[in-house]
C-alpha positions in Angstrom: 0.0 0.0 0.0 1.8 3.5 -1.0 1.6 5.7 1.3 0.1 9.1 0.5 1.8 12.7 0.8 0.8 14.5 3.7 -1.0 17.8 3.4 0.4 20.6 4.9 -1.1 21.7 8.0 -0.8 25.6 6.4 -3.1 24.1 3.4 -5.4 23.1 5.9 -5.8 25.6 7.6 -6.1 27.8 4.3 -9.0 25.7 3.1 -10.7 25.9 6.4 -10.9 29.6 6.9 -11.8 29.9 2.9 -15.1 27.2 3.8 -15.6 29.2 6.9 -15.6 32.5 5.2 -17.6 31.4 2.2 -20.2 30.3 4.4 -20.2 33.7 6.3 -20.2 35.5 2.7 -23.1 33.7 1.5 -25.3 34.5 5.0 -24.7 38.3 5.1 -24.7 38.7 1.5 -27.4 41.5 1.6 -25.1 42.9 4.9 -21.8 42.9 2.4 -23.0 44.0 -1.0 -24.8 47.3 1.0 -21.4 47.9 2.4 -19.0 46.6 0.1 -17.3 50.4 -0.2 -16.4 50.4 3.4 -15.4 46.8 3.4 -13.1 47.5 0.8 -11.4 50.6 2.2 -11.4 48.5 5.8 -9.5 46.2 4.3 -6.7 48.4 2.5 -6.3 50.4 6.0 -5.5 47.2 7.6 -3.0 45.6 4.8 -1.1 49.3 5.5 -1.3 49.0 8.9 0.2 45.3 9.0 2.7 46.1 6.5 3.5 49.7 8.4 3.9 47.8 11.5 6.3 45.0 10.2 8.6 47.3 8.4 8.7 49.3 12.1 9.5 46.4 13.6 12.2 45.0 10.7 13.9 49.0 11.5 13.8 48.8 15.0 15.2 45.2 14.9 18.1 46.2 12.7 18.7 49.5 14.6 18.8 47.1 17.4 21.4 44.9 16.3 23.5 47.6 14.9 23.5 49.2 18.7 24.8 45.9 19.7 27.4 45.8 17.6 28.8 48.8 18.7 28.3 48.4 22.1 30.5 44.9 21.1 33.3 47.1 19.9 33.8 49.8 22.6 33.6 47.3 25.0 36.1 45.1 23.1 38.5 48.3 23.1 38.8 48.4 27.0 42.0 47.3 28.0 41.8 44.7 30.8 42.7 45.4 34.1 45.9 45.1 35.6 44.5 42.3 38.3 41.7 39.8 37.8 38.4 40.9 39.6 37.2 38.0 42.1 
């Protein structure tokens, strides 16, 4: 008996949230063609405001290692003290 390739649990969740919405689309369908404008622009706002928000934090991550690095190299200049601390 072959056995089969296993389905990605990503692919499952994909297709599950696709039924799930389908079903929700085709309840409120009066509810979302009244309001499809302001659906819409909702749903630009919050692509910018997931993409503003991980670009922030890919900046504030590299900012943050670049701070470590120089905090690396001035304390890598110190000369070491004449006796060892206990």
């Amino acid at each position: 008996m072959p056995i089969l390739g296993r389905v990605p649990l990503a692919l499952l969740d994909a297709l599950a949230a696709g039924l799930g919405l389908g079903y929700l689309a085709r309840e409120y369908r009066d509810a979302l063609i009244s309001h499809g404008p302001v659906l819409s622009i909702a749903t630009v706002v919050g692509v910018a405001v997931i993409v503003v928000a991980y670009r922030g934090y890919r900046v504030l991550r590299s900012a943050n290692t670049r701070m470590e690095a120089i905090i690396a190299d001035e304390l890598s200049r110190r000369k070491p003290s004449p006796r060892p601390r206990r």
